[in-house]
MARZA-758390 format. One record per residue: y, x, z of N, C-alpha, C in turn. Coordinates in pm, whole numbers. Atoms other than C-alpha are relative to their C-alpha. Layout:
! MARZA-758390
n.v->Y, n.u->X, n.w->Z, ca.v->Y, ca.u->X, ca.w->Z, c.v->Y, c.u->X, c.w->Z
...
END
This chain:
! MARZA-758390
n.v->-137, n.u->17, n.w->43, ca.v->-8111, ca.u->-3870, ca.w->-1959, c.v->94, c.u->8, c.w->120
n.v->-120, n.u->-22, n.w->-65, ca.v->-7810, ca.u->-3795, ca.w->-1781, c.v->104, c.u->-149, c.w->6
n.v->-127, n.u->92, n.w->-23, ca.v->-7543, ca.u->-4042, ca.w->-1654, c.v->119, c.u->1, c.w->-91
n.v->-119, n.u->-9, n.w->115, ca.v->-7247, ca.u->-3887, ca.w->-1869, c.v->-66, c.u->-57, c.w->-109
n.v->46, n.u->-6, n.w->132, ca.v->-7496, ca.u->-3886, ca.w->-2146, c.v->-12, c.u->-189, c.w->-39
n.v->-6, n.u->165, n.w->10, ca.v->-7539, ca.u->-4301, ca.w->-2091, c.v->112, c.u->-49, c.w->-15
n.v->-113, n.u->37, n.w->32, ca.v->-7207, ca.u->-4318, ca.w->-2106, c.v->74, c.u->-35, c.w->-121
n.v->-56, n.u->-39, n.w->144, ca.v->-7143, ca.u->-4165, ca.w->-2410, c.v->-15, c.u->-100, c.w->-139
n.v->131, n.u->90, n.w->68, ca.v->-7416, ca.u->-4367, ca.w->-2543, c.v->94, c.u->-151, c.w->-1
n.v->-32, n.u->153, n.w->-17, ca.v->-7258, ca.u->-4732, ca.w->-2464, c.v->121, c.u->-49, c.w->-30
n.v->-132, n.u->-47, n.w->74, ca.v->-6923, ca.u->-4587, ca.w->-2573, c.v->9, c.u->-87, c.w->-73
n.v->-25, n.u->16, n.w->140, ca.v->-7006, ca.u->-4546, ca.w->-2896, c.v->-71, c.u->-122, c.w->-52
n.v->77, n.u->170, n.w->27, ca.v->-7241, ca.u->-4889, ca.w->-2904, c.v->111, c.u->-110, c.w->2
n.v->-108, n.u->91, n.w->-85, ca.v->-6948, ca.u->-5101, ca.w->-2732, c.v->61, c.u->30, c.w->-138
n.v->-142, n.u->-15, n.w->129, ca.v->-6702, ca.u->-4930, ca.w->-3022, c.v->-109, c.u->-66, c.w->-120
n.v->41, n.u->16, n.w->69, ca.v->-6959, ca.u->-5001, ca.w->-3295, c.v->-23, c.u->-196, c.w->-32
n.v->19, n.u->157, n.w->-54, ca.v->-6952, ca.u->-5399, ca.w->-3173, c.v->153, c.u->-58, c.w->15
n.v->-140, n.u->50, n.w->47, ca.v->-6582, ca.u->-5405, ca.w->-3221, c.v->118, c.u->-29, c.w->139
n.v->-53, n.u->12, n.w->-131, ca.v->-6485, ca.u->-5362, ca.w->-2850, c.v->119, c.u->131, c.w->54
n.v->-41, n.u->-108, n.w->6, ca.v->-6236, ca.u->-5158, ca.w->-2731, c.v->-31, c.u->22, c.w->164
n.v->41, n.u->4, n.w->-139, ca.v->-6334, ca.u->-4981, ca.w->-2424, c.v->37, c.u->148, c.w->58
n.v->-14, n.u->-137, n.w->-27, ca.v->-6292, ca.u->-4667, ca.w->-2208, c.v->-69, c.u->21, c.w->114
n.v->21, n.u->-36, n.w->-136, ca.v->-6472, ca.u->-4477, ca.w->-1899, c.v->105, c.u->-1, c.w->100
n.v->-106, n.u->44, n.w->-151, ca.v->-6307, ca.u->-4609, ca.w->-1556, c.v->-79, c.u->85, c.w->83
n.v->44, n.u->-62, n.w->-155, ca.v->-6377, ca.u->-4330, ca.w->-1314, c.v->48, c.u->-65, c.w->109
n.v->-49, n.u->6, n.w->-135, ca.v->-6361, ca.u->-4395, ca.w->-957, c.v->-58, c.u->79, c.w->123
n.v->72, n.u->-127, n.w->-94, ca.v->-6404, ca.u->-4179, ca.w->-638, c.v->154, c.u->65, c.w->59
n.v->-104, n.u->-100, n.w->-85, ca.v->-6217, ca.u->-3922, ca.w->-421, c.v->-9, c.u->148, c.w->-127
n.v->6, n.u->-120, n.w->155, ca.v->-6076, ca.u->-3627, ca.w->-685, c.v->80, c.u->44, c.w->107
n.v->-98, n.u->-143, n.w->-32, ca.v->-5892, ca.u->-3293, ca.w->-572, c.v->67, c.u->9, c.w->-129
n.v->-79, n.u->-61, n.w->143, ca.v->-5638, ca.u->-3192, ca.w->-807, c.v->42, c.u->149, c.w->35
n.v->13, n.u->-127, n.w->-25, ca.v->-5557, ca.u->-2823, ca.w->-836, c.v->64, c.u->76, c.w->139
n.v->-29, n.u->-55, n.w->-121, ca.v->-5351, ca.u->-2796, ca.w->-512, c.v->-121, c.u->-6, c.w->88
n.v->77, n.u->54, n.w->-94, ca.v->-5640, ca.u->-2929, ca.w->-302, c.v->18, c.u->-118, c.w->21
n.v->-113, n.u->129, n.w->-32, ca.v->-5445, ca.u->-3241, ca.w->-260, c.v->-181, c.u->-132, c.w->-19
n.v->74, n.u->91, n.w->11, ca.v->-5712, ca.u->-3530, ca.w->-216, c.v->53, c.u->-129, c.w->-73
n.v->-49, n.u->142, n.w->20, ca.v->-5688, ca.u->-3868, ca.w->-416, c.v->-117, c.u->-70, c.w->-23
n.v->110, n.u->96, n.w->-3, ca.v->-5866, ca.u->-4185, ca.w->-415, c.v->59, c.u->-70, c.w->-174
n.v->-50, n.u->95, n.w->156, ca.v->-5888, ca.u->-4316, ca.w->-795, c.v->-99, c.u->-148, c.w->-2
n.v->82, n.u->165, n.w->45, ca.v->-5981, ca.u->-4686, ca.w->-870, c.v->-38, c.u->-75, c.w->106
n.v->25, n.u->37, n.w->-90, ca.v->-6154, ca.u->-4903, ca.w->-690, c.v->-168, c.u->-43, c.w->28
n.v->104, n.u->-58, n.w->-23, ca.v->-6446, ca.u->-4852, ca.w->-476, c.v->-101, c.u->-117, c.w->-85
n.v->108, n.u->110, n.w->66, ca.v->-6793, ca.u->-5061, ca.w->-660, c.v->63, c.u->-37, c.w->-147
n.v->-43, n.u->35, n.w->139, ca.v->-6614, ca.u->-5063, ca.w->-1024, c.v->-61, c.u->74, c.w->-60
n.v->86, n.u->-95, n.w->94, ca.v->-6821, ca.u->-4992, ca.w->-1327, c.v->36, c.u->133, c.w->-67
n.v->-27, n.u->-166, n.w->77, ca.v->-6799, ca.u->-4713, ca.w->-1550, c.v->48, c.u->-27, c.w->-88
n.v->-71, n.u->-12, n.w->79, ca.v->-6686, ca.u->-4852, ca.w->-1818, c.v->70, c.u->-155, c.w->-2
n.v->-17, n.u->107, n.w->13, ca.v->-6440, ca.u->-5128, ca.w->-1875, c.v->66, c.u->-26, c.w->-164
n.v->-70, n.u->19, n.w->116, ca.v->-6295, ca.u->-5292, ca.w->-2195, c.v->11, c.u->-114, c.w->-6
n.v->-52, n.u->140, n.w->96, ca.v->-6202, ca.u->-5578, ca.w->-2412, c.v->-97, c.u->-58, c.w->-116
n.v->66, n.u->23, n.w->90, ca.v->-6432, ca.u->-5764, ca.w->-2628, c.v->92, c.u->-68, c.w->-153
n.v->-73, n.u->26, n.w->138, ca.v->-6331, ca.u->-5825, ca.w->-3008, c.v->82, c.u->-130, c.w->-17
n.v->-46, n.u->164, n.w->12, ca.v->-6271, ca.u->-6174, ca.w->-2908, c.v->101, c.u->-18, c.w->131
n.v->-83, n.u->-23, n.w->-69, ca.v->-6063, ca.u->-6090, ca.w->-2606, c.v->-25, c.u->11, c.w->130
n.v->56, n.u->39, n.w->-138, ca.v->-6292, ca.u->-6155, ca.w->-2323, c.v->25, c.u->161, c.w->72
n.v->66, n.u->-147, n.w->-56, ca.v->-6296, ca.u->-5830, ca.w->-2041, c.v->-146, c.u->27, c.w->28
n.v->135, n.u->-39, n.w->-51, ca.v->-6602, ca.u->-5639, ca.w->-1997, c.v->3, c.u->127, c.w->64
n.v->-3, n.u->-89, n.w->-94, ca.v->-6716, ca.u->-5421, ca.w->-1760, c.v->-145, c.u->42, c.w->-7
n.v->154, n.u->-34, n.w->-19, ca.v->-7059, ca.u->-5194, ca.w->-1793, c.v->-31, c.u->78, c.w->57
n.v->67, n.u->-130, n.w->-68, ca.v->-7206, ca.u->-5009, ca.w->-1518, c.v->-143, c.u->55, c.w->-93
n.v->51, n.u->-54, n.w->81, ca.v->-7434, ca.u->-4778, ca.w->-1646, c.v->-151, c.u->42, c.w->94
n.v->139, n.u->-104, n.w->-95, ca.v->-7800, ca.u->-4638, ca.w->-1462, c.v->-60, c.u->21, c.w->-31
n.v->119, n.u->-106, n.w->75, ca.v->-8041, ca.u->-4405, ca.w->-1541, c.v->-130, c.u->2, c.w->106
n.v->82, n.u->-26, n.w->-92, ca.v->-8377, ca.u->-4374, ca.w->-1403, c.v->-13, c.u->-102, c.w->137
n.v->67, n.u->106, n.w->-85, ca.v->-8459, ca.u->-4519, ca.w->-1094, c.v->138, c.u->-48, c.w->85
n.v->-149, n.u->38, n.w->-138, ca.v->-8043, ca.u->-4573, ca.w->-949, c.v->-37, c.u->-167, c.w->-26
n.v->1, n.u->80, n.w->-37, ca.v->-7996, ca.u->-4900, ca.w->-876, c.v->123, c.u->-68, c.w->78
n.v->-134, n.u->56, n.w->-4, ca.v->-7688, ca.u->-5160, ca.w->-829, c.v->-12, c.u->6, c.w->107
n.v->-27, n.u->-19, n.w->-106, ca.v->-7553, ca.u->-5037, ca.w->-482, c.v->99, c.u->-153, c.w->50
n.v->-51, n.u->129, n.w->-74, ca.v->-7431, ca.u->-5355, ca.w->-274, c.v->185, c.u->-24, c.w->3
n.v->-82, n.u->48, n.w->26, ca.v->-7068, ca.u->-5277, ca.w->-333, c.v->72, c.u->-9, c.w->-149
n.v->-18, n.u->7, n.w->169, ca.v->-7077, ca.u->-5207, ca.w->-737, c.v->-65, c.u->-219, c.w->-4
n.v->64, n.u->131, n.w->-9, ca.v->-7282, ca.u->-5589, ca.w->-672, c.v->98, c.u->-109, c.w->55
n.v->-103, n.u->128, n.w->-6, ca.v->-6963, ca.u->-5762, ca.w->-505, c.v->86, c.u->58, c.w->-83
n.v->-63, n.u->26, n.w->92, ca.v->-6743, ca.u->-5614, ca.w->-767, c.v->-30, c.u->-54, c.w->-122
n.v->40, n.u->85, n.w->163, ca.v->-6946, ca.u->-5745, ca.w->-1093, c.v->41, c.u->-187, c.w->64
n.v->14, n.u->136, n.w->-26, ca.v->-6961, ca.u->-6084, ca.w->-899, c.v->145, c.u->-35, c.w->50
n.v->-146, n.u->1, n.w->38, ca.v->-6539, ca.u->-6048, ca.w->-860, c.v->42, c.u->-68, c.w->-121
n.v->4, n.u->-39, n.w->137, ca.v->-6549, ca.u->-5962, ca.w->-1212, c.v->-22, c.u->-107, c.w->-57
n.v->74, n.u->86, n.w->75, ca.v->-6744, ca.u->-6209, ca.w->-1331, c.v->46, c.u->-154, c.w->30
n.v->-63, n.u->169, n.w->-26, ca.v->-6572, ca.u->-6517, ca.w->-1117, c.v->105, c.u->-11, c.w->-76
n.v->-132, n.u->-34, n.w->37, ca.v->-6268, ca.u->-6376, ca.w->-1294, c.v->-33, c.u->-50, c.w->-204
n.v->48, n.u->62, n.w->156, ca.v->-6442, ca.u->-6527, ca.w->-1632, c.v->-23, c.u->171, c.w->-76
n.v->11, n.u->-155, n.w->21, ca.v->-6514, ca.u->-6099, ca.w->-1685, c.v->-164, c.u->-14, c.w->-76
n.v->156, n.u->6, n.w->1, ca.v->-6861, ca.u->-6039, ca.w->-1863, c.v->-13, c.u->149, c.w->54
n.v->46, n.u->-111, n.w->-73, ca.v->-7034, ca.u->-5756, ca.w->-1650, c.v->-126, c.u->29, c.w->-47
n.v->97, n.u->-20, n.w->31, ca.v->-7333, ca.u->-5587, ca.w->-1747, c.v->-39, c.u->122, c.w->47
n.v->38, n.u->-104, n.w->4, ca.v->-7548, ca.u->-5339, ca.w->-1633, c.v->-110, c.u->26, c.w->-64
n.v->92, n.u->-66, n.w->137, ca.v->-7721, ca.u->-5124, ca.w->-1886, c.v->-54, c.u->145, c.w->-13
n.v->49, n.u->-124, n.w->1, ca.v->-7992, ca.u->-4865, ca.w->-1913, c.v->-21, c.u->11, c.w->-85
n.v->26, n.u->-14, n.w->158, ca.v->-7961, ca.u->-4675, ca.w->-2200, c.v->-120, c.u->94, c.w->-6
n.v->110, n.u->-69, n.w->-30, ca.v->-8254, ca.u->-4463, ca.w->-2077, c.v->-158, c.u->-66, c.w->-47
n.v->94, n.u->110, n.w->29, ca.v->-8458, ca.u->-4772, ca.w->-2182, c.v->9, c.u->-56, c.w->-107
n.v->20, n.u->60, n.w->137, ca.v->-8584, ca.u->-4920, ca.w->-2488, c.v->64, c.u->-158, c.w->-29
n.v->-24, n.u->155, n.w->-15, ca.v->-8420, ca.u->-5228, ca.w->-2618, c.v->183, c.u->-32, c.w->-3
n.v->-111, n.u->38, n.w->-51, ca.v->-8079, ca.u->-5158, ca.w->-2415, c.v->129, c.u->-27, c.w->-121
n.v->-125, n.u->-23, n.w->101, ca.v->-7852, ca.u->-5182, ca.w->-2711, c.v->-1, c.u->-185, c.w->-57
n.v->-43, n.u->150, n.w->-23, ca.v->-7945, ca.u->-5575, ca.w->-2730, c.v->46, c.u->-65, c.w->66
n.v->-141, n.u->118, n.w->-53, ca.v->-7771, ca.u->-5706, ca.w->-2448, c.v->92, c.u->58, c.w->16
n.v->-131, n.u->-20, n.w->21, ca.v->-7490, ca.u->-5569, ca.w->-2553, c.v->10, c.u->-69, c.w->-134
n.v->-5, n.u->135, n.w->163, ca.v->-7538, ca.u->-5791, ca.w->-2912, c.v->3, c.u->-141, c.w->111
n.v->-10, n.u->182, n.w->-115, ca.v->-7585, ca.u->-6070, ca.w->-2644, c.v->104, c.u->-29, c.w->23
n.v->-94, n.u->27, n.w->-67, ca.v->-7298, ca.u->-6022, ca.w->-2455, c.v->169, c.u->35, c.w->-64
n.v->-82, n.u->-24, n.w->71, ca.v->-7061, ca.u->-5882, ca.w->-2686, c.v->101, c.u->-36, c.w->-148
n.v->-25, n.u->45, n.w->130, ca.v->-7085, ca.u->-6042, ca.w->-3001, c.v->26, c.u->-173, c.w->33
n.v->-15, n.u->136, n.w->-38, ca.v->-6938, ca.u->-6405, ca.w->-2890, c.v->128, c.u->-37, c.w->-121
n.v->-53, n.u->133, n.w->119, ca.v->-6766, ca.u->-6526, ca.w->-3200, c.v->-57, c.u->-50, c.w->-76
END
């Protein structure tokens, strides 16, 4: 599985759980002049949203063998002092669609 494709995936799980949510790119982008920009901020997940009940959430996403890089690891733990629920979730893996019933479904 692909990264976009996990995305897509946790989307439409997240929406199906009553959340509203969207992909948060971040990174260095060119726009058609050449022009460099820095979007977001560096170690932020992939996707962030709102849970049905109002809480924020934030779900990095990994496939295969990636693994939470040390500054995606001080932004969840930002995130998360910030009363944020953070989660990272492989949808590449069997199962992953329960802790998002865990963490999502809090009313």
């Amino acid at each position: 599985m692909k990264h976009n494709d996990g995305i897509s995936l946790v989307l439409i799980e997240l929406s199906r759980r009553g959340c509203m949510a969207w992909r948060q790119e971040a990174g260095l982008f060119y726009d058609n002049r050449g022009g460099a920009h820095r979007i977001g901020v560096e170690g932020q997940a992939d996707i962030i949203g709102v849970t049905k009940d109002g809480r924020a959430i934030a779900v990095e996403i990994k496939v295969g063998r990636d693994t939470l890089k040390p500054h995606q690891a001080a932004w969840a733990a930002a995130f998360s002092a910030h009363n944020g629920i953070h989660l990272v979730v492989r949808p590449d893996r069997e199962g992953w669609e329960a802790d998002l019933w865990n963490h999502t479904d809090t009313q």
